[in-house]
C-alpha positions as CSV (number, residue, x, y, z in Angstrom):
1,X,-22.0,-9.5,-13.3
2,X,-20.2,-12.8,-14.1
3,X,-18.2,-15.0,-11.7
4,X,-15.1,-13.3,-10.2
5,X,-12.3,-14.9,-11.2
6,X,-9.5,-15.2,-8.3
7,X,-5.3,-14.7,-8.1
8,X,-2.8,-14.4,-5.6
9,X,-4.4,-16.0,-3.0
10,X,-7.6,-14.3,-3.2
11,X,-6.0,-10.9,-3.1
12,X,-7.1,-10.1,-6.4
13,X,-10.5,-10.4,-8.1
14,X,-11.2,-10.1,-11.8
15,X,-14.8,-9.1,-12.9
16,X,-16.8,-8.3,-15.5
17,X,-19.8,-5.4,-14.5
18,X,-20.4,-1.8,-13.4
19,X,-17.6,-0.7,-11.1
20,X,-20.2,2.4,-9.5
21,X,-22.1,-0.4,-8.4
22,X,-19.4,-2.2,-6.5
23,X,-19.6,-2.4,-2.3
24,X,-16.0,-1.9,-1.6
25,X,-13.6,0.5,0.5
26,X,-13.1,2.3,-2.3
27,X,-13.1,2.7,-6.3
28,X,-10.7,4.4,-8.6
29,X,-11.8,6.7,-11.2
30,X,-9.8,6.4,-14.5
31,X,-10.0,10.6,-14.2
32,X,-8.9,13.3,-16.7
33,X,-6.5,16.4,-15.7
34,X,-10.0,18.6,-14.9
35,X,-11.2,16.3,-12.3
36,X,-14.5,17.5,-13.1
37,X,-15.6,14.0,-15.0
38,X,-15.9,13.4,-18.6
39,X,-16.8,10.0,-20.7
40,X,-16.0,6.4,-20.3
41,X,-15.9,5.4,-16.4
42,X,-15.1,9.1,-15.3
43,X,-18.7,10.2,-16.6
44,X,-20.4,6.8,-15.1
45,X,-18.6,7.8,-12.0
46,X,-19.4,11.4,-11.6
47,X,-23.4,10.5,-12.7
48,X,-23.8,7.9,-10.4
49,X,-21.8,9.6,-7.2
50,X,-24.1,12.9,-7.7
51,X,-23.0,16.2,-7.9
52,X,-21.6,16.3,-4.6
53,X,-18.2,14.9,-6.1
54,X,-17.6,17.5,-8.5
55,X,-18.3,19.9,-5.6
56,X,-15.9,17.9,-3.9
57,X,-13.3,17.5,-7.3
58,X,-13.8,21.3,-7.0
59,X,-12.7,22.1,-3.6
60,X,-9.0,19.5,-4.4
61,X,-8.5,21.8,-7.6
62,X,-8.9,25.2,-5.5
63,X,-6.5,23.5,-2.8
64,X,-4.4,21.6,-3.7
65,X,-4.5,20.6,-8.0
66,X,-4.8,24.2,-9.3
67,X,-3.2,23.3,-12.5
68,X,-5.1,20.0,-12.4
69,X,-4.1,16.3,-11.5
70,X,-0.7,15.4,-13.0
71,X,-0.6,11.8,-15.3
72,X,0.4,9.1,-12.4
73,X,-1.4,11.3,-9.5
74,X,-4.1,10.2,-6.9
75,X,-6.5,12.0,-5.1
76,X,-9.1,10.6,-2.6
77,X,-12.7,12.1,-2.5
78,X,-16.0,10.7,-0.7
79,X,-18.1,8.3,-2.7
80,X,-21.1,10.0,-1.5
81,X,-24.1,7.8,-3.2
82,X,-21.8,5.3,-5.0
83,X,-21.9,2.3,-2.6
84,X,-18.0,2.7,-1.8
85,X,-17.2,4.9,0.4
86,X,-14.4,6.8,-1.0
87,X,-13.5,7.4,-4.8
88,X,-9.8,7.9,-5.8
89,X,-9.3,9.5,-8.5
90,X,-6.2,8.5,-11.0
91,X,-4.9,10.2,-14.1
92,X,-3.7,7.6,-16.2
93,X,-0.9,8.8,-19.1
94,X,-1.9,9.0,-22.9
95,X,-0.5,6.6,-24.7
96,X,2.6,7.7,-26.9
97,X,4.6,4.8,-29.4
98,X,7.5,6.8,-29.1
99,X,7.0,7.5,-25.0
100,X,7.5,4.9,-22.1
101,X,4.8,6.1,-20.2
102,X,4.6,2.8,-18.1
103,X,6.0,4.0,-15.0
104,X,2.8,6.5,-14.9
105,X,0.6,4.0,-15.3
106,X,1.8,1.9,-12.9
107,X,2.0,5.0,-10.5
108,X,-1.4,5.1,-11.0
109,X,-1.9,1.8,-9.4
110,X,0.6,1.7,-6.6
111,X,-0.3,5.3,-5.1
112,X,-3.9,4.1,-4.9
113,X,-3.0,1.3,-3.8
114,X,-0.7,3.0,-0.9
115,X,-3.7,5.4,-0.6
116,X,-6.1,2.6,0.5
117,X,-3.4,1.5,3.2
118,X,-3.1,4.5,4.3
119,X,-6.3,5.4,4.9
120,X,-7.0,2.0,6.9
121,X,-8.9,0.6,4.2
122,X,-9.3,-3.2,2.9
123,X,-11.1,-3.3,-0.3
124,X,-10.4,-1.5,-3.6
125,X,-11.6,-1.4,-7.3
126,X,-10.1,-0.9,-10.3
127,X,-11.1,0.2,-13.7
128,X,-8.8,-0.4,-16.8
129,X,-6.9,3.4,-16.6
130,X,-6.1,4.4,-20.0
131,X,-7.0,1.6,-21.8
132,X,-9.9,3.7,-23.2
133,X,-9.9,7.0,-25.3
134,X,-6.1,7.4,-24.0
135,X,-5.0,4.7,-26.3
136,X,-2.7,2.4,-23.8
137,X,-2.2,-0.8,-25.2
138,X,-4.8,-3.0,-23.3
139,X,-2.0,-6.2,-23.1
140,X,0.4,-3.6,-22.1
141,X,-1.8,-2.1,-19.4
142,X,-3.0,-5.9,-18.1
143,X,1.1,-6.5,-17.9
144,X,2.0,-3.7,-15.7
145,X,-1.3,-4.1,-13.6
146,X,-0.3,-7.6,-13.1
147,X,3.0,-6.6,-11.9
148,X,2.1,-3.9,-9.2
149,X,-0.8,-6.5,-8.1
150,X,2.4,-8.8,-7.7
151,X,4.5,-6.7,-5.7
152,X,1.7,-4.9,-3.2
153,X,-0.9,-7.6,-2.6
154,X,1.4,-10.6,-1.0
155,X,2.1,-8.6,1.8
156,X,-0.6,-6.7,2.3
157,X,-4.5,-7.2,3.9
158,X,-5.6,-5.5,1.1
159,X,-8.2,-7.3,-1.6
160,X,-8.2,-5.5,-4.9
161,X,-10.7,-6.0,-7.9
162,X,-10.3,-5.5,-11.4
163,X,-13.7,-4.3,-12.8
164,X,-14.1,-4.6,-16.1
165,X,-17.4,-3.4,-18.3
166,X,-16.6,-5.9,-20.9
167,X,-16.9,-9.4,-20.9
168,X,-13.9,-9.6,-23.8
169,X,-12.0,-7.0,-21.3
170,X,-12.0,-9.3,-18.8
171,X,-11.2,-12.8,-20.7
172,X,-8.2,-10.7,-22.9
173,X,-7.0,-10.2,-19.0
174,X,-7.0,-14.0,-18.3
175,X,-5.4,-14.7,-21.7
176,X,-2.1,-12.6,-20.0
177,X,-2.5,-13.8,-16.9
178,X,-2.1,-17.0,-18.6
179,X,0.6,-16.0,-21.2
180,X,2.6,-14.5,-17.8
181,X,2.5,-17.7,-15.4
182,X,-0.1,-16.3,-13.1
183,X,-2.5,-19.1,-12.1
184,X,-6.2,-18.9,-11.4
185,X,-6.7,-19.7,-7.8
186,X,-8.7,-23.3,-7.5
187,X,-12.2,-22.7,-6.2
């Protein structure tokens, strides 16, 4: 893992590594419609939590998601062996050119985000939600991340990380940052 880089005060982490791996409240898993794990972080997630979580993804289909987590929606599970100890999962929208879909994705964000709260929680991790095989934008996504981060994190206790697996992930995050006034903290 490389050096977290910091903004907002602290409240918000940028980092480059394996978000399972992370010792936080919680993580959020960029999750498909199923809930029952799939490629990308979904898959690293659901491998590394064990199969209790799809027992668990399971049971929130049968009572509550029969026809599956809408794009925008949270739902909280245990991490069981992940070393957070709850995973949230978030269905982040498929990109569409012809679609603003940015109010999903930033739902995705803020109802985690509320989640954590609401739960009593003080730590949270973030993947890049869509940015993969759903095709958002990754400047796009970084902009309207930025943006919730913005509006929650002053006035909250919370401490939010963004996780990223790649190293160019992480400095094309910094590059808009940059671009959109938002300092690095001095360390």
């Amino acid at each position: 893992m490389t050096t977290a880089i910091s903004y907002m005060s602290g409240k918000l982490r940028v980092i480059q590594g394996d978000i399972t791996a992370l010792e936080v409240d919680a993580i959020v898993n960029a999750a498909n419609h199923s809930l029952m794990g799939g490629g990308g972080v979904d898959g690293a997630i659901h491998r590394a939590a064990g199969a209790e979580l799809k027992a668990a993804c399971q049971a929130l289909r049968q009572k509550q998601w029969p026809d599956g987590l809408p794009d925008g929606e949270v739902a909280l599970t245990p991490g069981f062996n992940l070393p957070a100890r709850y995973v949230i999962h978030a269905v982040g929208p498929v990109y569409a050119k012809t679609i603003d879909k940015s109010d999903l994705l930033a739902s995705c964000y803020h109802k985690s985000l509320m989640l954590v709260e609401q739960q009593g929680l003080n730590t949270i991790a973030f993947p890049a939600i869509s940015t993969g095989v759903y095709g958002y934008p990754f400047e796009q996504a970084c902009e309207i991340v930025l943006s919730v981060m913005a509006e929650k994190l002053p006035h909250s206790k919370l401490t939010a990380t963004l996780c990223f697996f790649g190293q160019q992930d992480m400095e094309a995050f910094r590059n808009v940052a940059s671009r959109l006034g938002y300092q690095r903290d001095r360390s």
